[in-house]
VOGU-3710 file (C-alpha; in Angstrom, 3 decimals, decimal comma):
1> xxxxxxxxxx> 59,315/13,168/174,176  59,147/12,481/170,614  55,419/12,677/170,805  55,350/15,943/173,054  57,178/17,665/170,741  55,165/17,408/167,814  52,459/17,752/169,247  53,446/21,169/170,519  54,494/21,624/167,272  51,190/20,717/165,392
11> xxxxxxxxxx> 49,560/23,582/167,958  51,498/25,834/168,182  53,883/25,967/164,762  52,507/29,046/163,195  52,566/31,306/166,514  56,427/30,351/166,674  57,521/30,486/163,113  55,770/34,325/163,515  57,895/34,738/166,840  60,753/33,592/164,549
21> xxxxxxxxxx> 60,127/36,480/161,970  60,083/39,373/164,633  64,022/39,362/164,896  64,257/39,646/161,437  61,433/41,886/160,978  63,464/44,186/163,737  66,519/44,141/162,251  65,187/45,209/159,212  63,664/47,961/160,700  66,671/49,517/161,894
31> xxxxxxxxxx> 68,390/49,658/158,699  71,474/52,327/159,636  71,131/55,730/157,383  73,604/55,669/154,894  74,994/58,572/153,212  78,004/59,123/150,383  80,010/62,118/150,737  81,098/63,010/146,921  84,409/64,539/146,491  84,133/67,916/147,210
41> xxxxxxxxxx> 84,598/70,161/144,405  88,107/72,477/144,268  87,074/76,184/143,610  90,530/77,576/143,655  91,164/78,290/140,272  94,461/76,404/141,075  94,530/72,728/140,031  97,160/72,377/142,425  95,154/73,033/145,408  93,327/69,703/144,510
51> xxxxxxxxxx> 94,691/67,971/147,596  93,442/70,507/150,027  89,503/69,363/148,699  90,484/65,756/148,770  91,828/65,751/152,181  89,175/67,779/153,475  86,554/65,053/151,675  88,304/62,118/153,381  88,444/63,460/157,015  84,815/64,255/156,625
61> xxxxxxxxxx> 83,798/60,399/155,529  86,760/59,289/158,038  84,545/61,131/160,442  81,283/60,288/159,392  82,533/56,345/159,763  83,058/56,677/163,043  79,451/56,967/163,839  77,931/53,769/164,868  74,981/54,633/163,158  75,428/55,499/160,497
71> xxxxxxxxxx> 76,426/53,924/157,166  79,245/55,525/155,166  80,413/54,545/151,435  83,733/53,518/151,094  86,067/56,491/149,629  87,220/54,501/146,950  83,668/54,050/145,714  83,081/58,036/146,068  85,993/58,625/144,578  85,063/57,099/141,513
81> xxxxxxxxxx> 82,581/59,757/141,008  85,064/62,247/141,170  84,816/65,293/138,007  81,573/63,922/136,820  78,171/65,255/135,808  75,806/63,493/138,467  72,115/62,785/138,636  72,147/62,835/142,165  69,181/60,721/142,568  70,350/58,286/140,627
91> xxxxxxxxxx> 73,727/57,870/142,359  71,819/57,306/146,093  69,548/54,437/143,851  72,743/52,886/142,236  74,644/53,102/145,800  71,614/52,545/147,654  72,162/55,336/150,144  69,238/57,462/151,841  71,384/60,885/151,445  73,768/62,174/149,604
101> xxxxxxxxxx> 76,066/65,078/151,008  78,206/67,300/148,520  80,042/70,202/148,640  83,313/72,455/147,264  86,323/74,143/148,659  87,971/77,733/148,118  91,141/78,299/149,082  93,304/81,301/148,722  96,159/82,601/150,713  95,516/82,345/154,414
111> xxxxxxxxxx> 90,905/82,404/153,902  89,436/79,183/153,181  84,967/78,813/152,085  83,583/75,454/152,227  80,249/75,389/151,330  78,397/71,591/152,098  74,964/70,591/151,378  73,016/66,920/152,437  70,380/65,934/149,767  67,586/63,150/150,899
121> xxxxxxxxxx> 68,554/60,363/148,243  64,880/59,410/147,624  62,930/62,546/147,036  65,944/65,065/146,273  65,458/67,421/148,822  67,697/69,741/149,962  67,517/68,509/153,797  70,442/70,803/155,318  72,917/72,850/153,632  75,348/75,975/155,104
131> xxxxxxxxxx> 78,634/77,895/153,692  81,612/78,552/155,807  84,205/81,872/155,149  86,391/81,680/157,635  90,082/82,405/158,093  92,541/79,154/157,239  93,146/78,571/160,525  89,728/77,324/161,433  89,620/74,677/159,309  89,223/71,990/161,759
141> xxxxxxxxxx> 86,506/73,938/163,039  84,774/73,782/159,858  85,429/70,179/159,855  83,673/69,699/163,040  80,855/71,558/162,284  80,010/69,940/159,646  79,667/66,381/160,555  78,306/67,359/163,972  75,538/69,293/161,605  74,848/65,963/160,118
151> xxxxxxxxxx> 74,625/64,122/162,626  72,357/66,601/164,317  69,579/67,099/161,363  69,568/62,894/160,874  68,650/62,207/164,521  71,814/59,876/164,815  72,941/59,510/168,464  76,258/60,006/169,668  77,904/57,364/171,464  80,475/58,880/174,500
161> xxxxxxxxxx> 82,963/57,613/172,881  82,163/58,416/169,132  81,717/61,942/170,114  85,186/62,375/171,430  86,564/60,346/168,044  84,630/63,088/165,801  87,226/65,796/167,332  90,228/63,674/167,161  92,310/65,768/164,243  95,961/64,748/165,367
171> xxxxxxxxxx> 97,064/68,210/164,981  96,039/71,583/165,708  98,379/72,938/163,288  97,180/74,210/159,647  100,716/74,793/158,207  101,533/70,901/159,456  97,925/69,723/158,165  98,254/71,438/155,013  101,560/69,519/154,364  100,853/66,218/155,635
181> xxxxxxxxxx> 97,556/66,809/152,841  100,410/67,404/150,140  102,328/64,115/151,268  99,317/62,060/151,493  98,053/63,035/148,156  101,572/62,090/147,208  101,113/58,430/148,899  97,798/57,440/147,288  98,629/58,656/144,019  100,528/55,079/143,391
191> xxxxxxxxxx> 104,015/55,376/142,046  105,193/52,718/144,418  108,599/52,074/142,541  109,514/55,651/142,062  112,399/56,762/145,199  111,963/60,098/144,104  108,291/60,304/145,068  109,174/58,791/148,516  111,577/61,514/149,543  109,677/64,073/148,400
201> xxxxxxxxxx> 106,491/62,242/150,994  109,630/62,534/153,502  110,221/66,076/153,463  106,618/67,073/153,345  105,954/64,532/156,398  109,506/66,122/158,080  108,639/69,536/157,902  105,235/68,748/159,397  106,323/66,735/162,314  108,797/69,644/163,053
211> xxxxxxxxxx> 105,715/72,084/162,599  103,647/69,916/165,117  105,943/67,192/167,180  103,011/65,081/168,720  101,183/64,666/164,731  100,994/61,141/164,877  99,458/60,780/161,689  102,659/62,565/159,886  105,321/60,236/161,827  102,959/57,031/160,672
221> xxxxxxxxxx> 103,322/57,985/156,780  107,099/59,414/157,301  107,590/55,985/158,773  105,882/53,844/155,910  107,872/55,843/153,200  110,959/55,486/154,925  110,240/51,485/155,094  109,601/51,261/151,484  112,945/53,498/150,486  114,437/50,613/152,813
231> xxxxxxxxxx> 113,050/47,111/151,823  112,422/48,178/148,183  114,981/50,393/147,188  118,008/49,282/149,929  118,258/52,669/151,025  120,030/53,497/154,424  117,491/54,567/156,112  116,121/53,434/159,502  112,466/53,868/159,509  111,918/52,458/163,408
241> xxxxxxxxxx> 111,949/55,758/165,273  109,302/57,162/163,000  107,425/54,096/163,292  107,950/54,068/167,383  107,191/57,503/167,533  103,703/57,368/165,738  103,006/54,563/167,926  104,011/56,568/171,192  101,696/59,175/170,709  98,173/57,559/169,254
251> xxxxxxxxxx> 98,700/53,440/169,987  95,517/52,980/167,326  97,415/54,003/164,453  97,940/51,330/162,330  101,127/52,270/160,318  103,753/51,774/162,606  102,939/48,401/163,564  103,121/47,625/159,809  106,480/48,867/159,617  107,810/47,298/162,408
261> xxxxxxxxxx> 106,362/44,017/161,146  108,878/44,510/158,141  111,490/44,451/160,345  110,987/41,265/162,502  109,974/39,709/158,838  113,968/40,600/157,980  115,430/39,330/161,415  113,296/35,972/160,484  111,009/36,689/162,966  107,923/35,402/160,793
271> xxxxxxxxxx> 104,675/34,670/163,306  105,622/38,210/165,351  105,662/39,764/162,066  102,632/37,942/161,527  100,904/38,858/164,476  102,039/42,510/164,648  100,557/43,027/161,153  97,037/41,697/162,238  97,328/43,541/165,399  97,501/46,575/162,965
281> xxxxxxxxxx> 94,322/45,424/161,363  92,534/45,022/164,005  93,043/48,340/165,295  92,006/49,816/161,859  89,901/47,392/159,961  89,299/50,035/156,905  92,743/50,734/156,654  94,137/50,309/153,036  97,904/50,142/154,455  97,036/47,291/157,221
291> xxxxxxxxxx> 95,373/45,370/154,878  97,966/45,792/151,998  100,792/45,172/153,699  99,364/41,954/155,687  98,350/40,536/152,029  101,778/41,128/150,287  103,256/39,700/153,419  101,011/36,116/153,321  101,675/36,351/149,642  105,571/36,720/149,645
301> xxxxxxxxxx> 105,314/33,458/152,116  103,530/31,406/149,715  100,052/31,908/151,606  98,288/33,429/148,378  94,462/32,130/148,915  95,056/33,301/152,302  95,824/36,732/151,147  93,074/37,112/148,766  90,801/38,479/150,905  92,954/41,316/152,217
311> xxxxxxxxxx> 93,391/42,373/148,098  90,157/42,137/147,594  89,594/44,974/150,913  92,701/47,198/149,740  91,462/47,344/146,202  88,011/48,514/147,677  89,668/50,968/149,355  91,952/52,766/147,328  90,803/53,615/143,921  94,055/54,656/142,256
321> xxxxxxxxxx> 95,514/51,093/144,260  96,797/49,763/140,591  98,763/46,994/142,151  96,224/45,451/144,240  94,279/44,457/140,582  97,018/43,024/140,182  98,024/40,676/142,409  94,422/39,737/142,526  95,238/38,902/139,226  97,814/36,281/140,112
331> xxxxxxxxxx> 96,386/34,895/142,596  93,041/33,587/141,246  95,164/32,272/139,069  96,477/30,002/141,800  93,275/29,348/143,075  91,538/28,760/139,549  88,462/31,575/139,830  88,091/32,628/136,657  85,464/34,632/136,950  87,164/36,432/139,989
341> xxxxxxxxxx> 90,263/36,448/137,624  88,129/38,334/134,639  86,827/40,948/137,318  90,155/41,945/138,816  91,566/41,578/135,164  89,316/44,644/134,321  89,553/46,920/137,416  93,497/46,717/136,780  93,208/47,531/132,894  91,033/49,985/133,901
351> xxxxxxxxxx> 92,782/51,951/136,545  95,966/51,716/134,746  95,128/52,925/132,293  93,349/56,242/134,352  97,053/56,300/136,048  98,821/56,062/132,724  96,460/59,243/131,211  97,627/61,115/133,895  101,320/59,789/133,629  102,081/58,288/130,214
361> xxxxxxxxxx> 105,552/57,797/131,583  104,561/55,362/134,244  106,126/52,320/133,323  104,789/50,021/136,321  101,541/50,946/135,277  101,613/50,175/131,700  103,692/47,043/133,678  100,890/46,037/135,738  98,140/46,491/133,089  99,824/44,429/130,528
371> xxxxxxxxxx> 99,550/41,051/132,164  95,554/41,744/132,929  95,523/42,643/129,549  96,666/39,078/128,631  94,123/37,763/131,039  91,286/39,860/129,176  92,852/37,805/125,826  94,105/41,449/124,426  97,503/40,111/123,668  98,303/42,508/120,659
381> xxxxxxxxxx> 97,669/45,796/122,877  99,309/43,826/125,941  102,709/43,451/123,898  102,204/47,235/123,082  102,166/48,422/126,891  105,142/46,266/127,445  107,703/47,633/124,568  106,004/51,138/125,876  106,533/50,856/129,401  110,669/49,747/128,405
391> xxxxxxxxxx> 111,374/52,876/126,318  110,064/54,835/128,593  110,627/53,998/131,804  113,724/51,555/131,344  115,180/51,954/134,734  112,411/51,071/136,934  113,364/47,851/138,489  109,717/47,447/139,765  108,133/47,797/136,232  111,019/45,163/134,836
401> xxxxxxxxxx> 109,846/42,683/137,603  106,033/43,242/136,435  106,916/42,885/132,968  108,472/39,991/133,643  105,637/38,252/135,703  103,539/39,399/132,569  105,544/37,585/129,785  106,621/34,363/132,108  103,036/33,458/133,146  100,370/34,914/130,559
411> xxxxxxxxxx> 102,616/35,609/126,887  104,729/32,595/128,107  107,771/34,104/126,753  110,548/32,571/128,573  113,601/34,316/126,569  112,015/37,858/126,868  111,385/37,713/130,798  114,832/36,470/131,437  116,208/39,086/128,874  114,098/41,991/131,052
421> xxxxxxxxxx> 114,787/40,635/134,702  118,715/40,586/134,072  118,881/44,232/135,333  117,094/43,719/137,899  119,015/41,259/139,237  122,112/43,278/138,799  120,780/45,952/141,297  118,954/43,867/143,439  118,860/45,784/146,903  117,466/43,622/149,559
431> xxxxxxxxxx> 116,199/40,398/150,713  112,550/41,010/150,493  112,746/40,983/146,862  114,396/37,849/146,753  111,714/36,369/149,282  109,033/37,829/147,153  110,343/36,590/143,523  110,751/32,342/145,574  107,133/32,714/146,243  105,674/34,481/143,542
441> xxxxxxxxxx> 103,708/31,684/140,973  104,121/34,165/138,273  107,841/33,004/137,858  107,011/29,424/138,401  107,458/28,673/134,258  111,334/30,377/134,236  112,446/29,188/137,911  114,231/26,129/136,108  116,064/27,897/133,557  119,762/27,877/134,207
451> xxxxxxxxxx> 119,835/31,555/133,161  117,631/32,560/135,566  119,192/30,232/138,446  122,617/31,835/137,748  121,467/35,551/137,923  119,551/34,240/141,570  122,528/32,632/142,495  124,766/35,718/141,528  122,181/37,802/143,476  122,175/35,867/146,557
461> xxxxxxxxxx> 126,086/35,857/146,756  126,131/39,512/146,730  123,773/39,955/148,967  124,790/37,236/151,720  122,195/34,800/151,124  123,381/31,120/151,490  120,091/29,122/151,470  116,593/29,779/150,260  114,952/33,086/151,462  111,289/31,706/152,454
471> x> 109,133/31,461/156,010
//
């Protein structure tokens, strides 16, 4: 057989290795169209109407990924681009997408113009382009239009299915789309630590739910918001209904299966957690939340290479996702990358310090960025940002916990991060924390220290924890 086979081989080698090359020679010749949308450009005269051309940027590339066929960048990567000068040209050969679509976005009392315009990424021509004046209420319209428009002029074909997805809006409601825009530019904005932010996402996401009762999209951010006010802050607040109520009316949303993980995490319910959380991912593989939440949730259980991964996706996906850097940070530590460890040292540096230009009063920021600093070798500047971020933010319990992770594990300054987590030990809320701070390798140089075993101890009395808080 031996024989045979070479001999077949001998004869007929070059016909098969060509037969070989077809498949590959196929797939390369249906290489999807890809397109970036840019941020489209807010012609209000009213910096505050900024969220209005944001949202209505994301639900076009939300829509445009839901084509099959076609191949969408990321937001976070378009985002990026946001307020420049732009060689258009250039940006399709550093992104390597065949079009380009831009536009900008009037809005004034109840009359909204969106003009939009697709530009072939190789030669610069203007392929397809349009305006729309139309009254507010049409927006979703608009919307429609639009990506149907693109799909049209760049031949894609529709599946059934995708066609139906392109006019999912989860609301037919401008006043409740308007505010869930104003709450979502809230959410993505960072400021995780801040309580005051979250109730202000609250009432936005209230008063649109009671606007439009079946806007599942509203109840699945009311719900997350409410979960962090409760796990992070020890509010009383029950964020289940929200999170049941989202799920109720579009099962695909990831959000509230992400909150009710938290839950069965607090009853000690780990694998359901576990599996809710990927259940969430599944259903919404490019969602920054799903993937977030599963890899703080492997990470808080001592899973860390495990939850690299899911970083590395939320990072991609949010640009203004601060935290993410960091806890990349960490955890190459763990797993000894340091090349990974230099990369995700600089996007965290960086985007801190974009947050903090904005904010120069956001202490988990200037927390956050220290400890890359430190990681970058910049230990002069790092100590800077930390004796900034305490005089000016001295209350936020998140930013102490940062800061401390900062000076334990890169400025190995055992004194100063027990000195800074004392307060936060004294208003230690919930469990999570305490689950979190057992795991986290950041700590591992001050866990010993008989200071820092009292306050834990002191912390666990008052909150009613007898044993070790871990999976």
């Amino acid at each position: 057989m031996d024989n045979v086979l070479r001999a077949i081989a001998g004869t007929c080698g070059a016909d098969l290795k060509q037969e070989e090359q077809k498949p590959a020679e196929t797939a390369k010749s249906r290489t999807k169209i890809s397109v970036c949308v840019l941020p489209f450009v807010n012609m209000s005269g009213e910096p505050e109407q900024e969220y209005f051309s944001d949202g209505i940027t994301e639900d076009i590339i939300t829509d445009l990924s839901k084509v099959s066929s076609l191949s969408v960048i990321a937001r976070n990567t378009a985002f990026t681009l946001k307020g420049q000068s732009l060689d258009l040209l250039e940006v399709a050969r550093n992104l390597r997408v065949s079009h380009i679509l831009e536009g900008s976005v009037r809005k004034a009392a109840n009359r909204v113009r969106i003009t939009a315009q697709l530009i072939d990424g190789t030669e610069g021509d203007h392929i397809w382009g349009d305006r729309y004046d139309r009254d507010l209420i049409d927006i979703f319209e608009i919307q429609d239009e639009i990506s149907k428009a693109i799909v049209s002029v760049l031949k894609v074909k529709l599946l059934p299915q995708e066609k139906e997805a392109l006019e999912e809006r989860g609301t037919t409601n401008v006043a409740a789309y308007n505010l869930y825009l104003m709450a979502r530019q809230q959410w993505i904005s960072g400021g995780f630590s801040d309580p005051r932010r979250h109730e202000r996402i609250i009432r936005l996401c209230r008063e649109a739910t009671l606007l439009d009762p079946e806007y599942g999209p509203a109840w699945a951010l009311l719900a997350l918001t409410q979960a962090l006010l409760r796990f992070w802050h020890g509010k009383e607040v029950d964020a289940l209904p929200a999170a049941e109520r989202a799920i109720a009316i579009n099962p695909k949303l990831p959000e509230g299966y992400c909150v009710k993980a938290r839950y069965l995490e607090e009853e000690g319910r780990i694998e359901e957690a576990e599996q809710l959380m990927r259940l969430a991912l599944q259903l919404a593989p490019q969602s920054w939340e799903a993937n977030r939440e599963l890899a703080v949730f492997l990470y808080r259980h001592g899973r860390i290479s495990e939850g690299i991964p899911f970083f590395e996706k939320a990072a991609s996906l949010m640009e203004s996702d601060t935290s993410s850097a960091a806890m990349l940070t960490s955890s190459y530590k763990v797993v000894d990358d340091p090349d990974k460890l230099r990369e995700a040292a600089l996007m965290c540096v960086k985007r801190a310090e974009r947050a903090i230009a904005l904010d120069p009063r956001s202490g988990v920021e200037l927390a956050w960025g220290s400890g890359a600093l430190v990681d970058l070798g910049e230990h002069e500047r790092a100590r800077d940002w930390i004796r900034r971020a305490v005089l000016v933010d001295p209350d936020n319990d998140s930013m102490r916990y940062n800061l401390a992770c900062a000076l334990a594990a890169d400025l190995h300054d055992s004194d100063a991060a027990i000195q800074i987590l004392e307060p936060w030990f004294d208003r230690l809320p919930t469990n999570t924390q305490i689950r979190h701070l057992e795991a986290d390798p950041d700590l591992s140089t001050i866990r010993a220290d008989p200071r820092f075993r009292r306050m834990l101890a002191q912390a666990k009395a008052r909150l009613g924890v007898t044993a070790k808080t871990s999976a």
